[in-house]
PDB file of N, CA, C and O in Angstrom:
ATOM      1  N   UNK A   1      89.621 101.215 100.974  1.00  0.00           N
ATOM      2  CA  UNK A   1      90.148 102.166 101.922  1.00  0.00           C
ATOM      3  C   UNK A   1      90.047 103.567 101.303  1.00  0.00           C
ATOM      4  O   UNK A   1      90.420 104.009 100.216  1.00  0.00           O
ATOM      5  N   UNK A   2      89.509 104.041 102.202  1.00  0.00           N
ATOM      6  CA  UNK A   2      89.264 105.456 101.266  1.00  0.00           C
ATOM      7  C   UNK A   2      89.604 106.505 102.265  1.00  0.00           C
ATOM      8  O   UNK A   2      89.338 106.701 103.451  1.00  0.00           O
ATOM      9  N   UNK A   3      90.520 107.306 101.033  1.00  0.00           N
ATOM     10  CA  UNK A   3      90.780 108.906 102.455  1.00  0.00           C
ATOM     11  C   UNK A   3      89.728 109.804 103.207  1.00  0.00           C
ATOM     12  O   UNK A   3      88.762 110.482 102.858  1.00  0.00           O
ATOM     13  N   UNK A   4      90.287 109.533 104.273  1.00  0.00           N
ATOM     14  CA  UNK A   4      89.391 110.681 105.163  1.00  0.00           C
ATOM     15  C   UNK A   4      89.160 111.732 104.258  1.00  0.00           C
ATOM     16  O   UNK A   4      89.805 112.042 103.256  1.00  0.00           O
ATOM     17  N   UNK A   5      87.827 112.404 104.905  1.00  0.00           N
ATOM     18  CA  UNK A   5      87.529 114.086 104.833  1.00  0.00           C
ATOM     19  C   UNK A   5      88.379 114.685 105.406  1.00  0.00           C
ATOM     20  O   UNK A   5      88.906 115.729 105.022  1.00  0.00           O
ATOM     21  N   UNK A   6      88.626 114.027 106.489  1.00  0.00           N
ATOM     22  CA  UNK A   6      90.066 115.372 107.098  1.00  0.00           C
ATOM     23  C   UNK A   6      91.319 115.506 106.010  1.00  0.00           C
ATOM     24  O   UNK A   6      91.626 116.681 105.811  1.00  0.00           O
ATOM     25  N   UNK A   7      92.048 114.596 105.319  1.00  0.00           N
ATOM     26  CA  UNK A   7      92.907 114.366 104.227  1.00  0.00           C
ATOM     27  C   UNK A   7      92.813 115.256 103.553  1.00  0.00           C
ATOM     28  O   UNK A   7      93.638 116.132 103.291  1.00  0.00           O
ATOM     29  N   UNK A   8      91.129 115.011 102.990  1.00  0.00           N
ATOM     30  CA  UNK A   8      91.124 115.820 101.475  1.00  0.00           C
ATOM     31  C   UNK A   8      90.899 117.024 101.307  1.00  0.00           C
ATOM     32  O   UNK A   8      91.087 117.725 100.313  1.00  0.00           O
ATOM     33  N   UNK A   9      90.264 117.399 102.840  1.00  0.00           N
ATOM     34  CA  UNK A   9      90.101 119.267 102.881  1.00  0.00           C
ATOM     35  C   UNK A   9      91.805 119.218 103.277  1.00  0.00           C
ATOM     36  O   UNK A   9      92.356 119.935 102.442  1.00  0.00           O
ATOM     37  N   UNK A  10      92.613 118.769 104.024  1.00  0.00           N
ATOM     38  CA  UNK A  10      94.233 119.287 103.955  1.00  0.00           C
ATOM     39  C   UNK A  10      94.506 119.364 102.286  1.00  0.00           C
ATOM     40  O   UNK A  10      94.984 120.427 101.891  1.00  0.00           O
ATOM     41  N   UNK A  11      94.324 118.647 101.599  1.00  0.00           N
ATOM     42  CA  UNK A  11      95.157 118.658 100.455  1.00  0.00           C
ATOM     43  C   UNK A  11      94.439 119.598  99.597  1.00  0.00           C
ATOM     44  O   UNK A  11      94.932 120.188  98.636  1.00  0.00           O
ATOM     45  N   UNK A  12      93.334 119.684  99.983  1.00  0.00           N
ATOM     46  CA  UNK A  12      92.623 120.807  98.945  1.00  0.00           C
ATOM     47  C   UNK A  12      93.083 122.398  99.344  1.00  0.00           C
ATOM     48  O   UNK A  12      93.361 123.288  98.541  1.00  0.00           O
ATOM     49  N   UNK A  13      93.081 122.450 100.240  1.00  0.00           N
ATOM     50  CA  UNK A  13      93.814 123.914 101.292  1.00  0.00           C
ATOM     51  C   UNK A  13      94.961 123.612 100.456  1.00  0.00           C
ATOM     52  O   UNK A  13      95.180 124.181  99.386  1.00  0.00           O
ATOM     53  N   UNK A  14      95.741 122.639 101.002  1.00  0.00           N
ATOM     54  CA  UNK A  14      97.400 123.527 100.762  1.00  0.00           C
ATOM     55  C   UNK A  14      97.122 123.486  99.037  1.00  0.00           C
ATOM     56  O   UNK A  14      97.308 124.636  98.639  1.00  0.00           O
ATOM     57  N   UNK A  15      96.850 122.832  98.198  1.00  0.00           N
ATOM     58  CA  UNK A  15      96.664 122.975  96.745  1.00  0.00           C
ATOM     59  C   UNK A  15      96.169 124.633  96.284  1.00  0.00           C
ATOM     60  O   UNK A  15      96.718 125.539  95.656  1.00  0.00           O
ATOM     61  N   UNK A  16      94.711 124.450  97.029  1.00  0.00           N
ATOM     62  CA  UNK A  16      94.297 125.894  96.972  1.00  0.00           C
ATOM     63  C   UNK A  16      95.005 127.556  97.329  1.00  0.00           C
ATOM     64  O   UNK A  16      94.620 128.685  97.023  1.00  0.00           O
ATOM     65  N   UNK A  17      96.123 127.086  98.062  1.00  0.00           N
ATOM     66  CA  UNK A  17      96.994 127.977  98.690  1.00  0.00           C
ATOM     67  C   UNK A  17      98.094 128.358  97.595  1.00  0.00           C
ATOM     68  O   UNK A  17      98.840 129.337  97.629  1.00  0.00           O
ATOM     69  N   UNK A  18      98.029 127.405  96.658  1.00  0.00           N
ATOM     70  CA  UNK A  18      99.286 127.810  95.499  1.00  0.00           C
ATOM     71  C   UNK A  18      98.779 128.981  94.344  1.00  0.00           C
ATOM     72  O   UNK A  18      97.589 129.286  94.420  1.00  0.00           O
ATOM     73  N   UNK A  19      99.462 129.545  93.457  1.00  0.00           N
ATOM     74  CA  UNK A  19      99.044 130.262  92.731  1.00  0.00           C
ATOM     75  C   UNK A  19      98.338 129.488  91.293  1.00  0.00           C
ATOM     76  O   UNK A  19      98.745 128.378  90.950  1.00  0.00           O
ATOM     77  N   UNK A  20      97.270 130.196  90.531  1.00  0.00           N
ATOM     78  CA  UNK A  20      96.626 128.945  89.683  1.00  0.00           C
ATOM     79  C   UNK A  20      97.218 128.072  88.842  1.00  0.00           C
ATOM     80  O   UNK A  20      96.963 126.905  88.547  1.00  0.00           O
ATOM     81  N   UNK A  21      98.174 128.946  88.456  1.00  0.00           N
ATOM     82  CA  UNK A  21      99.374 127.925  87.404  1.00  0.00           C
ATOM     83  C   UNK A  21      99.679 126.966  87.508  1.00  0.00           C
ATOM     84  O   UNK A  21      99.762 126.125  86.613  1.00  0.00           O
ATOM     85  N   UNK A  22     100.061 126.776  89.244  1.00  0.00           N
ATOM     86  CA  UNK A  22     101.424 126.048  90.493  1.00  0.00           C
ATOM     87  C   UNK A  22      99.747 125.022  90.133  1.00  0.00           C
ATOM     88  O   UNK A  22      99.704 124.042  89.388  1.00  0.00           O
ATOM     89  N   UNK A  23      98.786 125.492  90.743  1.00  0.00           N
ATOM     90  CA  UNK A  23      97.502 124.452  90.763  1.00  0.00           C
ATOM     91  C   UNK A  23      96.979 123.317  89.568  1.00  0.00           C
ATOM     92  O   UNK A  23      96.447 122.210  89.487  1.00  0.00           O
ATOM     93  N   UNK A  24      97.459 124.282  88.817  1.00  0.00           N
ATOM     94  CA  UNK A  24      96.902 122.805  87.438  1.00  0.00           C
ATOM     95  C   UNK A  24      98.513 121.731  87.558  1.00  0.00           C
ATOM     96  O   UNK A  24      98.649 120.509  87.611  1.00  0.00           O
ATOM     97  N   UNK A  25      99.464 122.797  87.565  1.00  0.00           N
ATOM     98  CA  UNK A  25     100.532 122.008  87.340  1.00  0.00           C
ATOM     99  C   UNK A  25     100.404 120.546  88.255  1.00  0.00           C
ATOM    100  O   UNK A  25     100.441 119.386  87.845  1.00  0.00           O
ATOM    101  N   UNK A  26     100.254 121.022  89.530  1.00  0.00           N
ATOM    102  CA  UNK A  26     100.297 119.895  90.683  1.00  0.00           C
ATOM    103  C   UNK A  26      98.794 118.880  90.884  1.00  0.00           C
ATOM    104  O   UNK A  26      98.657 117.997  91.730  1.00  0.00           O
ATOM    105  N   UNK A  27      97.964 119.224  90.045  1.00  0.00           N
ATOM    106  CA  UNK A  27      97.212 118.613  89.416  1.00  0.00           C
ATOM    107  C   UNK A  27      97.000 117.398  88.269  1.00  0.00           C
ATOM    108  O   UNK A  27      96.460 116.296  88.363  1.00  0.00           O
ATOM    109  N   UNK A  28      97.568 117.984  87.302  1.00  0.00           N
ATOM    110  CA  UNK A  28      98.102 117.538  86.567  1.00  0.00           C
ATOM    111  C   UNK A  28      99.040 115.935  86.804  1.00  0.00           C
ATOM    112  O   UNK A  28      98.806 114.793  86.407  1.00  0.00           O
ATOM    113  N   UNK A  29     100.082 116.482  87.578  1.00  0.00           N
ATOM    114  CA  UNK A  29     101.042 115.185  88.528  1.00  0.00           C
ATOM    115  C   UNK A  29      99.951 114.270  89.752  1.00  0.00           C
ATOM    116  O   UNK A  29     100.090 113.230  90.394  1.00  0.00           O
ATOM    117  N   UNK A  30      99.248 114.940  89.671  1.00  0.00           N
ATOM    118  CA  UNK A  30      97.996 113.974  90.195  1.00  0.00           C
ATOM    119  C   UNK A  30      97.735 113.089  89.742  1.00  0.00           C
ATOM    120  O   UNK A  30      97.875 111.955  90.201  1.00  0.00           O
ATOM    121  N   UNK A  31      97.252 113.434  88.637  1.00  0.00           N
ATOM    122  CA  UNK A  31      96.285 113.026  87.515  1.00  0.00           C
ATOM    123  C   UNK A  31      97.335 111.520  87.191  1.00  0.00           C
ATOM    124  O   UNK A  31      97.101 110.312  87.237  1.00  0.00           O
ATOM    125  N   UNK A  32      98.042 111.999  86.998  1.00  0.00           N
ATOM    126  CA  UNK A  32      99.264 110.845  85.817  1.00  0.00           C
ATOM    127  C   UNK A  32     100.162 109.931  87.182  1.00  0.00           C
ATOM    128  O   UNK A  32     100.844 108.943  86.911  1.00  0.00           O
ATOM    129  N   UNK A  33     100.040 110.362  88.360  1.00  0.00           N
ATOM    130  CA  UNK A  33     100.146 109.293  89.561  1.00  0.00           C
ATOM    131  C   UNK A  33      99.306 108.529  89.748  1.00  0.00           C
ATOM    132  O   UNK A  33      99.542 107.331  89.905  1.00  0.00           O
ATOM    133  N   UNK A  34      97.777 109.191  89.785  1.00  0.00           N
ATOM    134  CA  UNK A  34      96.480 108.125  90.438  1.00  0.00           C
ATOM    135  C   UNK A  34      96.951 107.148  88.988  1.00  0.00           C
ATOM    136  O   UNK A  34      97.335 106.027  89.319  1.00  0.00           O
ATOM    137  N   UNK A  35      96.977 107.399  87.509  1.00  0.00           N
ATOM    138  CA  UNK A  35      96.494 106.685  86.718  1.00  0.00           C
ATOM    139  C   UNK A  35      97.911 105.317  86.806  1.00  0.00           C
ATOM    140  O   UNK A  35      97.749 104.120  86.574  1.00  0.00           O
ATOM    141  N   UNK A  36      98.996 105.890  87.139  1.00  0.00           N
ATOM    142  CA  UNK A  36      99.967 104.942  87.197  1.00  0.00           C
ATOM    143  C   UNK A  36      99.225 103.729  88.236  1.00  0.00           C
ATOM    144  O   UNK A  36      98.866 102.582  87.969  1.00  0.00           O
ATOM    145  N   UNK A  37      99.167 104.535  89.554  1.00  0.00           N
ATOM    146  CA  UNK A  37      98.782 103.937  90.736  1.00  0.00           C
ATOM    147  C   UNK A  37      97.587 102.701  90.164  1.00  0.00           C
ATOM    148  O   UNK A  37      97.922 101.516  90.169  1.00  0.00           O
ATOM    149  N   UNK A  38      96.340 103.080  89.735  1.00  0.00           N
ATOM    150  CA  UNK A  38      95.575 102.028  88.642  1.00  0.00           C
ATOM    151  C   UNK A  38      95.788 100.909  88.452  1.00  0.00           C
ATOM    152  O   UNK A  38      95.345  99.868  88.937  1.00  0.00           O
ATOM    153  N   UNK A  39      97.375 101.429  86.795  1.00  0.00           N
ATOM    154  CA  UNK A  39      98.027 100.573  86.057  1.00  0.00           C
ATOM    155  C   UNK A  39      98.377  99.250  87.210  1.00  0.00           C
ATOM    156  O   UNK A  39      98.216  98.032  87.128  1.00  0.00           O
ATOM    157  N   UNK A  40      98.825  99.978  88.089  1.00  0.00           N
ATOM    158  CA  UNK A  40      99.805  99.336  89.300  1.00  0.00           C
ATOM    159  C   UNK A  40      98.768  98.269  89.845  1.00  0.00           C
ATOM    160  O   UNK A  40      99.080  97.094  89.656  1.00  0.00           O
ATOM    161  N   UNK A  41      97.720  98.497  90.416  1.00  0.00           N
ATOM    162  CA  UNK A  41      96.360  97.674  90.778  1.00  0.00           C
ATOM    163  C   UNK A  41      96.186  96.530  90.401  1.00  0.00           C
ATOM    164  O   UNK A  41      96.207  95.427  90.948  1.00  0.00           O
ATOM    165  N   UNK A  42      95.818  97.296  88.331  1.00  0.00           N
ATOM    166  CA  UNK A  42      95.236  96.202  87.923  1.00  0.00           C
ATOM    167  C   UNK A  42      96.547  95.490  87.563  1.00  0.00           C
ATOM    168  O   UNK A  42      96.428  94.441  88.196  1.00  0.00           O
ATOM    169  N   UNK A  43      97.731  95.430  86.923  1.00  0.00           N
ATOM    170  CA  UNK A  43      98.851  94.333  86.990  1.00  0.00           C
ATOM    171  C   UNK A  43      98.679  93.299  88.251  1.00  0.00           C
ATOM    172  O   UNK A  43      98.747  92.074  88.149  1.00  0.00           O
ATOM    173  N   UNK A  44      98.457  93.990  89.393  1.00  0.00           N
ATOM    174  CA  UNK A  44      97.995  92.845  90.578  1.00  0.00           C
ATOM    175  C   UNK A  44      97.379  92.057  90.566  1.00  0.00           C
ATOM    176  O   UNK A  44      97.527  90.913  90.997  1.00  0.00           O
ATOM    177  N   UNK A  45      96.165  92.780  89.813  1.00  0.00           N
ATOM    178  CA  UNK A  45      94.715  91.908  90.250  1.00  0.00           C
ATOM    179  C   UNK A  45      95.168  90.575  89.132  1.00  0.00           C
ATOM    180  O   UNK A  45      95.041  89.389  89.435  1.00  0.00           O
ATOM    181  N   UNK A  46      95.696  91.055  87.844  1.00  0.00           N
ATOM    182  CA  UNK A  46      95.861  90.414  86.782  1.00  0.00           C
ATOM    183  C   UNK A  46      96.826  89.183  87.089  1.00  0.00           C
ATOM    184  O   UNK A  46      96.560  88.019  86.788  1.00  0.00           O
ATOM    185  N   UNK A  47      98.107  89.656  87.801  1.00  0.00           N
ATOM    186  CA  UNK A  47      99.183  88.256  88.650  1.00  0.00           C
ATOM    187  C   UNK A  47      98.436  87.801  89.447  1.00  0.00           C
ATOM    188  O   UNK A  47      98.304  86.582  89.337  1.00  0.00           O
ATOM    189  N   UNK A  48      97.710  88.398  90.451  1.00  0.00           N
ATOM    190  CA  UNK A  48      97.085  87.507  91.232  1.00  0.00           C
ATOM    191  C   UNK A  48      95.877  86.117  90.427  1.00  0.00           C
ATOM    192  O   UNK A  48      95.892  84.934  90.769  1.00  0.00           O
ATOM    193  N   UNK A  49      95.184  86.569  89.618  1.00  0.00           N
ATOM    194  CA  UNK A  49      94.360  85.531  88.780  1.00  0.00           C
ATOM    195  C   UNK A  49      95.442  84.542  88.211  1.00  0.00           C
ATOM    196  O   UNK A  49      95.013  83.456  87.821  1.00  0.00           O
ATOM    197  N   UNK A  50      96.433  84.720  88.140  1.00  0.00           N
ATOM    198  CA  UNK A  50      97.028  83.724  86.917  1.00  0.00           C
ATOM    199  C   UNK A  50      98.517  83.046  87.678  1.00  0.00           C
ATOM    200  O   UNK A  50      99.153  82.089  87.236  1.00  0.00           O
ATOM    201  N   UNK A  51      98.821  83.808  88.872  1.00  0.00           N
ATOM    202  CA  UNK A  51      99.627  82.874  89.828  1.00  0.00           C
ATOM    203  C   UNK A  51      99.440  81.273  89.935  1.00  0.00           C
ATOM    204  O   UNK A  51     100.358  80.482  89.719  1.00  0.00           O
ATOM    205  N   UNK A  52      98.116  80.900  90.299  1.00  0.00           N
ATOM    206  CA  UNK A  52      98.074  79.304  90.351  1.00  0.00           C
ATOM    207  C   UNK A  52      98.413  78.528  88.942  1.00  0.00           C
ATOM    208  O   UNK A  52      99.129  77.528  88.887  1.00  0.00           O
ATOM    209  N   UNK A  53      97.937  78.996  88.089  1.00  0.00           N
ATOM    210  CA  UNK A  53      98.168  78.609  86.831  1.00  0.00           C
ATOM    211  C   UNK A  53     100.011  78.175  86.222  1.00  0.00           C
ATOM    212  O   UNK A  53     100.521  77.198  85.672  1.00  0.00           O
ATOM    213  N   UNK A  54     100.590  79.742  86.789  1.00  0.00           N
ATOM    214  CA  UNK A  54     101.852  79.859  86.923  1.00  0.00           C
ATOM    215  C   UNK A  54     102.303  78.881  87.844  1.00  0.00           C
ATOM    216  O   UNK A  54     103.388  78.465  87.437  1.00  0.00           O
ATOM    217  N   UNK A  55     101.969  78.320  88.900  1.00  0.00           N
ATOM    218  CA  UNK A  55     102.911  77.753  89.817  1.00  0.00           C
ATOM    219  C   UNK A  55     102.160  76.408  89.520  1.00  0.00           C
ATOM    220  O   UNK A  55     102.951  75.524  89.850  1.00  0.00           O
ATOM    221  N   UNK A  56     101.343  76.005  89.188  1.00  0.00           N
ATOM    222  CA  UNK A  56     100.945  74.754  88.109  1.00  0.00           C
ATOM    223  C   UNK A  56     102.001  74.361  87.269  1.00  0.00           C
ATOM    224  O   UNK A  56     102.439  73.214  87.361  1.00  0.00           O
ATOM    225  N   UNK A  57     102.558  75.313  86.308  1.00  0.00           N
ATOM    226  CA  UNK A  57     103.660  75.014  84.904  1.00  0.00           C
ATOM    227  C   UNK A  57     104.608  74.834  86.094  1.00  0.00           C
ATOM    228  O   UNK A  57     104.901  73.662  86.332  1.00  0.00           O
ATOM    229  N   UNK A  58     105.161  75.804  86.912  1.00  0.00           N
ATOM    230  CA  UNK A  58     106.355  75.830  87.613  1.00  0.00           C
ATOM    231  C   UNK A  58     106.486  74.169  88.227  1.00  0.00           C
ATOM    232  O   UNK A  58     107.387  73.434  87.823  1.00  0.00           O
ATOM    233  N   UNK A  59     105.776  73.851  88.933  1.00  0.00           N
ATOM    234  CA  UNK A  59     105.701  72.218  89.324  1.00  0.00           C
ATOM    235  C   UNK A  59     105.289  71.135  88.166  1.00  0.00           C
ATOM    236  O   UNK A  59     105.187  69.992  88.611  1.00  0.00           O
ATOM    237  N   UNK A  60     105.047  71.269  86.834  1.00  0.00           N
ATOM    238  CA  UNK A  60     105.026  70.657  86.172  1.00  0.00           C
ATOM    239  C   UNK A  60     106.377  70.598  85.137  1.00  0.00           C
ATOM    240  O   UNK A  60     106.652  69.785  84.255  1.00  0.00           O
ATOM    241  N   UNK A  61     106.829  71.349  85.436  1.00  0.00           N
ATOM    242  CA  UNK A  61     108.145  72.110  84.300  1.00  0.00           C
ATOM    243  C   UNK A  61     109.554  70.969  85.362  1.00  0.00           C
ATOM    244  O   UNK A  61     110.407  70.140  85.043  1.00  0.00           O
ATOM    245  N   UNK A  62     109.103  71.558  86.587  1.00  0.00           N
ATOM    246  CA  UNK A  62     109.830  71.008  87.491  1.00  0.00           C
ATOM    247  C   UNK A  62     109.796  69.151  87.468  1.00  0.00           C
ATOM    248  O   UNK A  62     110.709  68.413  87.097  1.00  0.00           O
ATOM    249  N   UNK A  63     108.746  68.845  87.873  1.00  0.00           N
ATOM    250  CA  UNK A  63     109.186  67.135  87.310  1.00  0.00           C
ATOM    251  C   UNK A  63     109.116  66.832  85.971  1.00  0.00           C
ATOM    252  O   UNK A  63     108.811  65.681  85.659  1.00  0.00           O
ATOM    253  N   UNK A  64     109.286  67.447  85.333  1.00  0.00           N
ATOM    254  CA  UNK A  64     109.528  67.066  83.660  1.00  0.00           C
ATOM    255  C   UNK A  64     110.981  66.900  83.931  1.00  0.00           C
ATOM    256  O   UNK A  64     111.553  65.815  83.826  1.00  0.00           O
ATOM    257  N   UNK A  65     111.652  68.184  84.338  1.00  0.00           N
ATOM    258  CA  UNK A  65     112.897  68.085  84.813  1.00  0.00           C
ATOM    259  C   UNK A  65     113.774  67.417  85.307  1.00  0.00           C
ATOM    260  O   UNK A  65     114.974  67.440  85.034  1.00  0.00           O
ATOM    261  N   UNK A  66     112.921  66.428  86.489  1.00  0.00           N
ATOM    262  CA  UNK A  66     113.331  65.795  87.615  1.00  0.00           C
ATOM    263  C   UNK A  66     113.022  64.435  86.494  1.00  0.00           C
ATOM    264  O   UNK A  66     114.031  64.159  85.845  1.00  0.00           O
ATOM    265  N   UNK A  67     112.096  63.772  86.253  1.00  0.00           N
ATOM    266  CA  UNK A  67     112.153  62.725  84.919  1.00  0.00           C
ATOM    267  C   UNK A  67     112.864  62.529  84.110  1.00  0.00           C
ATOM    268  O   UNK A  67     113.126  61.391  83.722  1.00  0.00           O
ATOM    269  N   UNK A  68     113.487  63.824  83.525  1.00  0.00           N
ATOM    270  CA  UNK A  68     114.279  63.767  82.172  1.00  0.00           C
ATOM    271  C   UNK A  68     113.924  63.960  81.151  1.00  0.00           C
ATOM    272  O   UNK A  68     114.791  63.938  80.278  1.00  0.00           O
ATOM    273  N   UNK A  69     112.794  64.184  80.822  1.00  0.00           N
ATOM    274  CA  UNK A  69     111.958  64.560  79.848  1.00  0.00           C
ATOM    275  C   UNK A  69     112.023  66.456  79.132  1.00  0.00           C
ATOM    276  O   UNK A  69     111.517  67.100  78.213  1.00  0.00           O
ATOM    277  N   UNK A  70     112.835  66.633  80.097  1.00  0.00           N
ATOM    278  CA  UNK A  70     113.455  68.200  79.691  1.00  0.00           C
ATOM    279  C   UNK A  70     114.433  68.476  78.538  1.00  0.00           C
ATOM    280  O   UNK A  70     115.600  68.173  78.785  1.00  0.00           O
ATOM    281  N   UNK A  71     114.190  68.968  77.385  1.00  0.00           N
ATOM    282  CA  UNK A  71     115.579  69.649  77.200  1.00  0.00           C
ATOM    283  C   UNK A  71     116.165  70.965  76.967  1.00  0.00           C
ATOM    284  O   UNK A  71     115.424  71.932  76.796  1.00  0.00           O
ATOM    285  N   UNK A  72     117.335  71.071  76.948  1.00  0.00           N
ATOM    286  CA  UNK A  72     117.836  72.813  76.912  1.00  0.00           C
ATOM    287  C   UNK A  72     117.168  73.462  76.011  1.00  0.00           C
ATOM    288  O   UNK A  72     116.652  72.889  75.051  1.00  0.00           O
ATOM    289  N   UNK A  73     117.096  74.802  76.222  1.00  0.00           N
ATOM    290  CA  UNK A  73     116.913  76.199  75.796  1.00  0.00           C
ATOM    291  C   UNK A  73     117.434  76.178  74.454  1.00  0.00           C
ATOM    292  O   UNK A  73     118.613  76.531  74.470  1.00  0.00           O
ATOM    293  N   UNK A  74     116.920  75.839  73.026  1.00  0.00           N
ATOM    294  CA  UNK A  74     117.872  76.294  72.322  1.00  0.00           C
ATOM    295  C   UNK A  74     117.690  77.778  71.105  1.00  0.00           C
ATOM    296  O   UNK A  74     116.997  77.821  70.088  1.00  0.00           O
ATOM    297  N   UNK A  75     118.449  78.688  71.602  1.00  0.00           N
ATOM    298  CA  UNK A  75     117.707  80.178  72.057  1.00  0.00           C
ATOM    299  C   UNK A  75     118.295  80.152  69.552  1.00  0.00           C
ATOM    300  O   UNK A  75     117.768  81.164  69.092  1.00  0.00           O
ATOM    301  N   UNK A  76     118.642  79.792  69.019  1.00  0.00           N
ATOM    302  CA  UNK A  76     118.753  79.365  67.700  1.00  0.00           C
ATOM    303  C   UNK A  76     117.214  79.507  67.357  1.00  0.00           C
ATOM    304  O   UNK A  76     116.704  80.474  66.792  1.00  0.00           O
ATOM    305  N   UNK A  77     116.677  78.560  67.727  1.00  0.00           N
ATOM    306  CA  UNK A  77     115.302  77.921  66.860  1.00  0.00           C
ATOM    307  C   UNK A  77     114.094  79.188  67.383  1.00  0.00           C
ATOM    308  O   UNK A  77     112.910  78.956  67.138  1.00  0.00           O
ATOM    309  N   UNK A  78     114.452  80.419  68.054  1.00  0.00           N
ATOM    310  CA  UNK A  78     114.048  81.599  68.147  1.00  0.00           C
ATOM    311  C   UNK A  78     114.112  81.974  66.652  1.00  0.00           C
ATOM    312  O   UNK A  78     113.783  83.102  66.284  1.00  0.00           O
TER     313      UNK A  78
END
């Protein structure tokens, strides 16, 4: 999905409309949003690959449980 041309000439106007300082500054907060935004992506793409895997243990963890073959947490042997 990609922004319109109409979008990016708005955001380039009102950007361009600030004084140059105001411009790097709000640039800048660009810059370090898109790259969050990224981070944000690829964590997705990364849960999404490894969900089945995860809900594999989760139903295997689960009748270990349901068997008896489970035992407690013992947060010590950390």
């Amino acid at each position: 999905c990609y922004m319109s041309t109409m979008a990016v000439a708005t955001m380039t106007k009102m950007i361009e409309s600030l004084p140059e300082m105001l411009q790097n500054q709000v640039l800048d907060h660009l810059r370090e949003y898109l790259e969050e935004l990224q981070d944000e992506l690829e964590w997705d793409r990364q849960f999404q690959r490894t969900q089945p895997g995860l809900i594999s243990a989760a139903r295997r963890a689960k009748q270990e449980i349901a068997q008896g073959h489970a035992e407690s947490f013992d947060y010590n042997r950390l």
